[in-house]
N, C-alpha and C positions, 0 to 999 in steps of 0.2 A: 504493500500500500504506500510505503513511504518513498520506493522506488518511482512510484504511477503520479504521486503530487509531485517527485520532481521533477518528470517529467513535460507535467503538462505548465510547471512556473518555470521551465527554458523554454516556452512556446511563446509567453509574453512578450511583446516587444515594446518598448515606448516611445514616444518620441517627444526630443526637448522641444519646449519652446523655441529657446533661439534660433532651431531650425523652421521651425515654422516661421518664424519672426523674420528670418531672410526670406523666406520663399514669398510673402505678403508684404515686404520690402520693393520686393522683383520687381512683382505684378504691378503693386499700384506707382512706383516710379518710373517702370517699362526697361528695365536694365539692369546688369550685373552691377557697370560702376557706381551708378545713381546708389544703390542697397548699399554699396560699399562705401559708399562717401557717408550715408547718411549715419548708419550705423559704426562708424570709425574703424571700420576694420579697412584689410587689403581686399582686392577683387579675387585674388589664389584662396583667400579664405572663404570667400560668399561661396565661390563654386564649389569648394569641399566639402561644405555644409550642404548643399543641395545636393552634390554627389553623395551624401552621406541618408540623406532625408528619401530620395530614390532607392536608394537599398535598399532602407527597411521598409519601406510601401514595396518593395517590386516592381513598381513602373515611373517610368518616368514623369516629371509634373512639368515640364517645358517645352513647345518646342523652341530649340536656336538655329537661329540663322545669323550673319554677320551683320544685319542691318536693326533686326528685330527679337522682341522674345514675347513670345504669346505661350497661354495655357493648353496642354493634354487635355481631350477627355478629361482623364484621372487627376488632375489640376484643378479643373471647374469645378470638381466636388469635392477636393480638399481646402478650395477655398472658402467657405461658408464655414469648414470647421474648424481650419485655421484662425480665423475670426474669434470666433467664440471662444478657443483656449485660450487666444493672447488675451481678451477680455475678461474672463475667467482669473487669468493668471493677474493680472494686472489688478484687478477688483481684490483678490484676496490680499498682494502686497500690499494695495492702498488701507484696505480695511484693518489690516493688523499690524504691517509694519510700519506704514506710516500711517496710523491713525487721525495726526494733525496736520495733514494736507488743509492749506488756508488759501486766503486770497482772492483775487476778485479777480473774473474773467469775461473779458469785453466781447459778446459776438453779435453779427451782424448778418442778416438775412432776408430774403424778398417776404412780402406780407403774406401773399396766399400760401408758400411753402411754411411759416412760421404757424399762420393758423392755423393749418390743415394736418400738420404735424410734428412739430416741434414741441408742442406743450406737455404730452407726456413723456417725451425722452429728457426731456429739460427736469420735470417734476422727480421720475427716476434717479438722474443725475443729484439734484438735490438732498434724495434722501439715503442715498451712497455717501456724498460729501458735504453734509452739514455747514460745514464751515468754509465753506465757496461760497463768495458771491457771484451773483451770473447780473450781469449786464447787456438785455438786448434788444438792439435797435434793430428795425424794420426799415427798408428803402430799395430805389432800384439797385440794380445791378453795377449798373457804372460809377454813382454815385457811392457805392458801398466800396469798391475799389479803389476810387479817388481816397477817401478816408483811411484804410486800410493801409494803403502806401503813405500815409502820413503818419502813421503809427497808433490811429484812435480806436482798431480793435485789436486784437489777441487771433480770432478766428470769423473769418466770415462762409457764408453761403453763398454762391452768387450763380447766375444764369447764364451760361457760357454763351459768347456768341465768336462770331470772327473778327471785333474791334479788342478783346481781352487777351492782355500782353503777358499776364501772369496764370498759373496755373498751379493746379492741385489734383485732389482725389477725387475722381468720377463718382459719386455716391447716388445718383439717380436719374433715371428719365422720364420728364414730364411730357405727358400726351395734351393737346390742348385740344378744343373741339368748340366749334363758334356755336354760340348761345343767343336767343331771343325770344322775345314775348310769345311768339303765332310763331307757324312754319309761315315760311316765307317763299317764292321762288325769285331768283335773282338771273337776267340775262343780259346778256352781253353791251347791251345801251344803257343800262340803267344804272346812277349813281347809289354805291354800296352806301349805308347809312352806320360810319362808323364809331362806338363808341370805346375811347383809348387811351392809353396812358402818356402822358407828356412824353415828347423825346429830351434825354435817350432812353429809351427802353427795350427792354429783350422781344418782350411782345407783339410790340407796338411795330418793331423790325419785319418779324416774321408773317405777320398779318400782312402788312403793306407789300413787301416780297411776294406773297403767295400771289395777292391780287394783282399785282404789275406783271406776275410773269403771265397772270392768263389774259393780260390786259383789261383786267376791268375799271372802270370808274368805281372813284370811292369820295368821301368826305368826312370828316371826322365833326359830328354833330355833339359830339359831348368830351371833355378830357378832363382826367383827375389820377393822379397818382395813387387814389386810395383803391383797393380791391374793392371793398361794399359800396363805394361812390359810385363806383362802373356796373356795379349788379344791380344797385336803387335807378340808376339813369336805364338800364334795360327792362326789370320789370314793369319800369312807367312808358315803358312804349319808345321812347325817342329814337333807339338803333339797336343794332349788335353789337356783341362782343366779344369776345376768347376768354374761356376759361380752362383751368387744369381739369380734365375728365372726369377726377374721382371728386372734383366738387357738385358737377351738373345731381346726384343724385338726392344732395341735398341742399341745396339751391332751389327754393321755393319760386314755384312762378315762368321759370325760365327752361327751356327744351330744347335738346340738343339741335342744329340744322344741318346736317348733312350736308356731302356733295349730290345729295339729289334736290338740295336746293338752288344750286348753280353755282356753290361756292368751291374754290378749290380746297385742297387738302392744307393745312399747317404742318411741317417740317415737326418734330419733339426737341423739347429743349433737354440740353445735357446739365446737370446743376452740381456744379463742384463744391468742396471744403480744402478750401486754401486756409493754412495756418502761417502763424509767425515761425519759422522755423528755426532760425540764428537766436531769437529769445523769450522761445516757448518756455512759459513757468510749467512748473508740474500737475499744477492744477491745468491750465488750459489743455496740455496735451491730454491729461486724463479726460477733458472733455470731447476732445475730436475725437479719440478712439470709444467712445460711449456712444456718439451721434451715429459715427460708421456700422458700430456691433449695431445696436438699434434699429436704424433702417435696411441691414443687411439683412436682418433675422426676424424681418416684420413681414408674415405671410402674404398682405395684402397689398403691398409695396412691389412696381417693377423696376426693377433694379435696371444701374446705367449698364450697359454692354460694352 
């Protein structure tokens, strides 16, 4: 018998963190030496750590080429659970060894992403780390950027477009889908009746884009910055608008309008988590990898690709 238990505990295999923690380095930085820079080690040691992490899975989690490194199969679904250990791991050192994690941590986010779900991963966070303040402001995208490079948050959220110079961690993709009072049908002569957010904004981009490439007429009949400015100004009738999809179901008053309305498709937005990375406190970084675990592991969430 004693023979048979030792057999089956040399069957166990574990795997450290650390390797995990490079392989989830890789991914969301897209490179060996990015993982290497970031984590201070040499790049001979990231790949020996993944050579090491391949073994004991039996397959490999990369593919490489000299320009690129994207995920295996067997990678795609190491990643969700790579997540969770290092958040895992990180929660219990927080919780026991450093019990007095302090400090006050500035983040910055668009309004309907902050509404729609930030409030329980923030609350969560909260009741992990007591003694954090969280500080967060709501605005566009570009404007959160301009700020951000002046040093007034810690971490922000923002709405990727092709005018943003800085970059971070892919953590989601919004679907938008135009919204209005009635179904409507719209053709080819008829000016679109738009309701939008001042420029610059991410939305406001991709709506006017959509329309100009099928060449429609538009007008913008109502603008405000605020998300429920734009929903109060649609269900009174005055135009349409864009909203994020998983809002339309509860979003009183207002129905989705399809392209069988005559309107084109909206492109999805990719919504990054850029941090301070040169003077990330330990509180802020405990926060970024909360918000990532969080939305990574929220069933109803579709995740960036």
């Amino acid at each position: 018998m004693a023979g048979f238990g030792f057999g089956i505990y040399q069957m166990i295999r574990n795997i450290d963190i650390d390797l995990l923690r490079a392989f989830l380095t890789i991914y969301e930085g897209g490179s060996f030496s990015h993982a290497a820079e970031k984590l201070g080690r040499t790049q001979s040691t990231i790949s020996q750590q993944i050579k090491k992490l391949e073994e004991i899975l039996g397959k490999d989690v990369f593919i490489r080429t000299n320009r690129s490194v994207s995920l295996t199969t067997e990678g795609e679904v190491l990643l969700s659970y790579a997540r969770q250990m290092i958040a895992i791991n990180d929660e219990i050192i927080g919780r026991i060894s450093k019990p007095d994690i302090s400090g006050t941590v500035r983040l910055g986010a668009p309004e309907a992403f902050t509404t729609n779900h930030l409030p329980e991963v923030l609350i969560q966070f909260s009741k992990s780390h007591p003694s954090v303040a969280l500080e967060v402001e709501c605005g566009l995208s570009h404007h959160l950027v301009d700020k951000f490079e002046k040093g007034n948050f810690d971490l922000i959220l923002i709405k990727r477009d092709n005018k943003t110079k800085i970059y971070g961690n892919k953590i989601w993709c919004e679907t938008l889908v135009w919204a209005g009072l009635e179904k409507q049908k719209f053709k080819m002569d008829d000016t679109v009746p738009l309701i939008l957010s001042p420029v610059p904004c991410v939305y406001r981009s991709k709506v006017v884009e959509a329309l100009d490439k099928k060449k429609m007429r538009w007008k913008a009949v109502f603008t405000s910055a605020s998300m429920a400015g734009r929903i109060a100004a649609a269900r009174a009738g005055l135009g349409i608008t864009v909203i994020p999809k998983e809002m339309l179901s509860y979003t009183h008053g207002l129905i989705s309008l399809g392209q069988d309305c005559g309107l084109p498709a909206i492109s999805a937005i990719e919504i990054e988590l850029i941090q301070n990375e040169q003077n990330a406190s330990d509180a802020a970084q405990r926060l970024a990898d909360h918000i990532i675990f969080a939305l990574e592991n929220d069933p109803s969430l579709k995740k960036a690709s």
